[in-house]
Structures are given as structure tokens and as C-alpha cells.
C-alpha positions as CSV (number, residue, x, y, z in Angstrom):
1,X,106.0,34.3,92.7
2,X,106.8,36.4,95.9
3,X,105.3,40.2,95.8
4,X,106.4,43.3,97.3
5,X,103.2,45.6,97.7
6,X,104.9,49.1,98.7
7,X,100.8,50.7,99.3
8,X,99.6,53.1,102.2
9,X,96.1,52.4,101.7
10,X,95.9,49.5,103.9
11,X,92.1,48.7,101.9
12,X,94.0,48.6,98.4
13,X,96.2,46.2,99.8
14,X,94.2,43.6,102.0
15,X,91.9,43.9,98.7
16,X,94.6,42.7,96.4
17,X,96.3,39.9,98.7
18,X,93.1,38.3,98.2
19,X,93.5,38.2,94.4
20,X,97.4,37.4,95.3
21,X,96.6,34.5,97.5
22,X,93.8,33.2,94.9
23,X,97.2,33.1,92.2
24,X,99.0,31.3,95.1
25,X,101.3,33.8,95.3
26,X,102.8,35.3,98.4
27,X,103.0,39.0,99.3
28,X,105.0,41.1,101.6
29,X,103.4,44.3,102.6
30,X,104.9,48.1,103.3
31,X,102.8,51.2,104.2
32,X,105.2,53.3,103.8
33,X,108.2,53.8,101.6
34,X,111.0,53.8,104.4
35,X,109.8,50.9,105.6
36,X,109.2,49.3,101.7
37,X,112.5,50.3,100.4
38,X,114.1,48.4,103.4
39,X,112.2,45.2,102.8
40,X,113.4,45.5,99.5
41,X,117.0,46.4,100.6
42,X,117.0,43.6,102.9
43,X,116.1,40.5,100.3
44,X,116.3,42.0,96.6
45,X,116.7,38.2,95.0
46,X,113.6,37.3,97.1
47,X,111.0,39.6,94.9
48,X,110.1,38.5,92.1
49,X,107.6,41.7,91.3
50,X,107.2,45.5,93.3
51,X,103.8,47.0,92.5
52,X,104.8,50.7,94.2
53,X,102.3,53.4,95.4
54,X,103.7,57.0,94.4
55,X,101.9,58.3,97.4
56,X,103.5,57.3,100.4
57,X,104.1,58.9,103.9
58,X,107.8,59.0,105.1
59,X,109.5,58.5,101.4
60,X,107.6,59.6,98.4
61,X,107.9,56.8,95.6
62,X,109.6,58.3,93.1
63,X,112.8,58.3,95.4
64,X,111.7,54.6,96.2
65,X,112.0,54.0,92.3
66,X,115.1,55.8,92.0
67,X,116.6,53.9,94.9
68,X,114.9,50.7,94.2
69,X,117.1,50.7,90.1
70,X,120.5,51.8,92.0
71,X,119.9,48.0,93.7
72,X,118.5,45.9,91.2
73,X,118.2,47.3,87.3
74,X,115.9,44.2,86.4
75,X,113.2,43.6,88.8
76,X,109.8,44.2,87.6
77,X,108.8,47.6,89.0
78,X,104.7,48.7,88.4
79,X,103.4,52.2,89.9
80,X,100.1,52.3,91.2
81,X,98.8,56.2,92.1
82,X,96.1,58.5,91.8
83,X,98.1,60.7,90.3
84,X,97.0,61.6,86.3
85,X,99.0,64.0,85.2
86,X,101.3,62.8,81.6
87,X,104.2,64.3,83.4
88,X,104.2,62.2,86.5
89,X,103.4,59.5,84.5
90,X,106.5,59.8,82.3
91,X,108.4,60.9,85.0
92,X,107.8,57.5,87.1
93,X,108.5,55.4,83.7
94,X,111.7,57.1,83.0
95,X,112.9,56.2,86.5
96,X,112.6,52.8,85.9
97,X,108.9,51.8,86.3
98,X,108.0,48.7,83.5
99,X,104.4,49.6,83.5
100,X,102.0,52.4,85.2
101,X,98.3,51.5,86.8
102,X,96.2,54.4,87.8
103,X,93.8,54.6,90.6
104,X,90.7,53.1,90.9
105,X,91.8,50.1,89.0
106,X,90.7,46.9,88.6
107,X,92.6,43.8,90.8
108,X,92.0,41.7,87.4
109,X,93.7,44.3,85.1
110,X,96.6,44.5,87.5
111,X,96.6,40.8,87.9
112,X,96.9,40.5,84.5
113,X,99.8,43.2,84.1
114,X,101.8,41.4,86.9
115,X,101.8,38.1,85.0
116,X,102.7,39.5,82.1
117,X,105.6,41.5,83.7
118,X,106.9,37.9,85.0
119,X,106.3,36.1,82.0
120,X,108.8,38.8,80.4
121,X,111.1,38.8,83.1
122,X,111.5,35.2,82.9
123,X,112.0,35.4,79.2
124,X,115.1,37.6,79.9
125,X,116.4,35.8,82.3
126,X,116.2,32.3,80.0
127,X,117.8,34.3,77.5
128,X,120.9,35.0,79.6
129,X,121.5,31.6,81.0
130,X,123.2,30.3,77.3
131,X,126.7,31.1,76.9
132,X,127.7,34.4,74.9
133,X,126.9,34.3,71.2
134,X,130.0,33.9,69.2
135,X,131.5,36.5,66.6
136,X,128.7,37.4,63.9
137,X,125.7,35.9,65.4
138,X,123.5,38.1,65.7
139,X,119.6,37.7,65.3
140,X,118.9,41.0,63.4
141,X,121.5,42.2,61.3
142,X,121.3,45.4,58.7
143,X,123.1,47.6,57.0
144,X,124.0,49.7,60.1
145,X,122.9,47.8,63.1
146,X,123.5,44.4,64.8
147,X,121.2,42.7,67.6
148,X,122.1,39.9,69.4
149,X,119.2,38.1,71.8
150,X,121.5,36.1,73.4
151,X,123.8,38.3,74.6
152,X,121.3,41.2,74.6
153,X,123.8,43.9,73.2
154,X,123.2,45.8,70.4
155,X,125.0,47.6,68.2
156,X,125.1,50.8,65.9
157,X,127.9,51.2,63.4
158,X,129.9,49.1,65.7
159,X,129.3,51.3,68.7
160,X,127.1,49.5,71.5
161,X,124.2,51.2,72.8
162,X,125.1,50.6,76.1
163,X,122.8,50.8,79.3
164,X,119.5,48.9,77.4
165,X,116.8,48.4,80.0
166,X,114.6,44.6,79.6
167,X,112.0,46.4,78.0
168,X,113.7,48.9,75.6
169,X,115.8,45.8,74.4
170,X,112.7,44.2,73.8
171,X,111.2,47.4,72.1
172,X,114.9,47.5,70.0
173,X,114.1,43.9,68.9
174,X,110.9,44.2,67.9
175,X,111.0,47.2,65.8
176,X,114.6,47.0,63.7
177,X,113.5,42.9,63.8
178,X,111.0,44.2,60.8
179,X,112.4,47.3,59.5
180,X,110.6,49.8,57.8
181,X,107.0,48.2,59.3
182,X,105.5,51.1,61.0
183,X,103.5,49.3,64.8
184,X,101.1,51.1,66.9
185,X,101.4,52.3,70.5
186,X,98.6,49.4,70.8
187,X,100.6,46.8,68.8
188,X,103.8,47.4,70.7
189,X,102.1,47.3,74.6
190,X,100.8,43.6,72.7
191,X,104.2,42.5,71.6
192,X,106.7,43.9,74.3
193,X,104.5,44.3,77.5
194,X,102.4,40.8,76.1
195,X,99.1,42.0,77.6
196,X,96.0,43.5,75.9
197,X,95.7,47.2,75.4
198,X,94.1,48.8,78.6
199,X,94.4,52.4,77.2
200,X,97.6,54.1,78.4
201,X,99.7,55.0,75.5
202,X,102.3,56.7,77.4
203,X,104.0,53.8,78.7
204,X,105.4,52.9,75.3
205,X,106.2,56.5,74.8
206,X,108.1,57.0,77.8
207,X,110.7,53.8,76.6
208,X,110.5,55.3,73.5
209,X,112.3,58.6,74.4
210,X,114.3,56.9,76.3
211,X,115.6,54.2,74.2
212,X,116.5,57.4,71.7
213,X,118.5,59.0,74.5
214,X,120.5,56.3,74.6
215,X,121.2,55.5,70.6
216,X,121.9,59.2,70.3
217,X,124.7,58.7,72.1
218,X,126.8,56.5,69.5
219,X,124.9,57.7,66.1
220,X,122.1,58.9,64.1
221,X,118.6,58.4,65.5
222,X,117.0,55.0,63.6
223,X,113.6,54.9,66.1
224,X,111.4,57.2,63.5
225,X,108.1,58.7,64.9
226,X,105.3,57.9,61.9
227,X,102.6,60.9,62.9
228,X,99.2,59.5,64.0
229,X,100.3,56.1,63.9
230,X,103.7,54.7,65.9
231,X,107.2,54.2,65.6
232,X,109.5,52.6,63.2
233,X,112.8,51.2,62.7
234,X,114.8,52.6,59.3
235,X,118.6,53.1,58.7
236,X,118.4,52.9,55.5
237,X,119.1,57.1,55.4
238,X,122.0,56.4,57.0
239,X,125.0,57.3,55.3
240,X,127.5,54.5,54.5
């Protein structure tokens, strides 16, 4: 696996080429996010992962995100930054980030969420090597709504919810894939991000509203909030 470390702390990032090297993995280093966003430019295929640093000198992250999607929509992106505010945090998910570490953090925890970032990427991308699913088959199918793994489209009332991101076609799948069942923020980092819960809710919330954004644009919402617990899938109010 080849890694694009976009960090200006030059300590953070000698600290975690260590832990890189001890995964065998190689690492390409930026300090700042002119000179990270051309690396990038230069090789997308090459990466296979971009851990990004919101606080960079020369181009501030958040345009390296935004850039960053306009070239490649399926590259595992993770934001590292001291910054704690639930509004940055949202807003750097909803450009595109897969997963959010805040500073100090521990190498293991963010070696852990690299792996499992790859291990889902991979997972898409074995998904869309088999040639498109024929007419009616579709993995999840109600009253109202058709999913189709292979293909990766979805559908509501026959309208496509066009524009799914990796994750919140993963999110899509797992909820309406048991309809009605009512999962945690906990149970769905588990299941769609495949690593253990570290803490942050807001990553799951952040796909959330986004994923609704984008089925509100062909029909009624079918992503239900369940107060003080998670999220659901139910179309069954839905009229015929």
C-alpha cells in the first residue's frame, strides 16, 4: 500500500513513517498543501490512501479535500487536525473525507483506521470488476426501493439516487438490507467503517445527512432518525 501523508508537522510525520514502514508500506510526504495536492495531481492511481492535515501553510486542507474529490471521487481520504469543533468536523466529512482523527492521536488507532479504510476500498473495487447485474437482480429489494451491490446503483420508486459516495452506498446497504432494525452510531462505524468504536459519532452523522440530501432529491426521505439510539431504514409509510 503506497501513502500520501499531506502533514506540516514534520515530528507527526517522521513519527508515523515508522509505524508505515513497520506495515511495509511506503509513504510519500508533503508539508504543505501546494506541494501535497501536486503529488497527488501528479500520480492519483499511485495512492492507495491520503491521511490530510487541515492545518497546512500555503493551501489550507479543506481546499486540498475539495480539490483532491474533483480528481479522484474514490480514494480513501482521512483528516488528521487539531481542530475540535463539530462544525469543522462535519464540514471536512461532507467534503469528501471517509474518516476524521483528531490530534494527539495514537499511530496504532490511525494504523488501524487506514487498514480498515483499504480493506473497504478494496471491497468496492472487487465489487465492480463483475460485469453489470442483469434486469431485476438486485440484492435488496422492497416495496419502494431496489439495491444492487454489483452495480452499486440504487434505486427509489424507479428513480436512481444518483452521485452515492463508497461509504454512503455501504451505509444504504446496510440499513434498507434489514429494514425496520434500528443500528447505533456505534454499530454502524462497526459494520461500514469495519473498525472498533474509538468515540467520534459524528462521522456516521455527517454521511448520514448527506446520504438524505441526496435521496431527497428523487422521493420521500426512508433514512429515519430513531432519538437516542440511530438510524433506520422504513418505506413502508410510503404511499403506493
Amino acid at each position: 500500500m503506497k501513502i500520501l501523508m499531506i502533514e506540516d508537522n514534520e515530528s507527526v510525520a517522521q513519527m508515523m513513517d515508522m509505524f508505515f514502514k513497520k506495515e511495509q508500506w511506503e509513504v510519500a510526504n508533503a508539508y504543505d498543501g501546494e506541494s501535497g495536492l501536486a503529488m497527488f495531481k501528479a500520480a492519483p492511481e499511485s495512492f492507495d490512501i491520503i491521511t490530510l492535515d487541515l492545518n497546512l501553510p500555503k493551501m489550507d486542507g479543506m481546499e486540498v479535500a475539495q480539490e483532491i474529490r474533483k480528481l479522484s471521487k474514490t480514494v480513501p481520504l482521512i483528516m488528521l487536525t487539531a481542530r475540535d469543533s463539530e462544525s469543522d468536523q462535519v464540514l471536512g466529512l461532507e467534503l469528501g473525507a471517509d474518516d476524521y482523527v483528531t490530534k494527539p492521536f495514537s499511530p496504532i488507532t490511525l494504523v488501524a483506521r487506514i487498514k480498515a479504510l483499504h480493506r473497504r476500498a478494496e471491497t468496492v473495487e472487487q465489487a465492480a470488476e463483475p460485469t453489470a447485474a442483469p434486469a431485476g437482480d438486485f440484492d435488496v429489494v422492497t416495496d419502494h426501493f431496489k439495491l444492487s451491490t454489483k452495480t452499486r446503483e440504487a434505486y427509489l420508486d424507479g428513480e436512481e439516487i444518483a452521485g452515492l459516495t463508497p461509504k454512503e452506498f455501504d451505509l444504504l446497504h446496510t440499513l434498507a438490507g434489514n429494514p425496520k432494525q434500528v443500528f447505533s452510531r456505534e454499530q454502524l462505524l462497526q459494520l461500514v467503517w469495519d473498525y472498533e468504536y474509538y468515540g467520534d459519532e459524528r462521522t456516521v452523522d455527517a454521511h448520514i445527512k448527506k446520504l438524505r440530501q441526496k435521496i431527497e432529491k428523487v422521493g420521500p426521505q426512508i433514512i429515519q432518525t430513531v432519538w437516542g439510539v440511530g438510524y433506520k431504514f422504513d418505506d413502508s409509510g410510503l404511499n403506493q
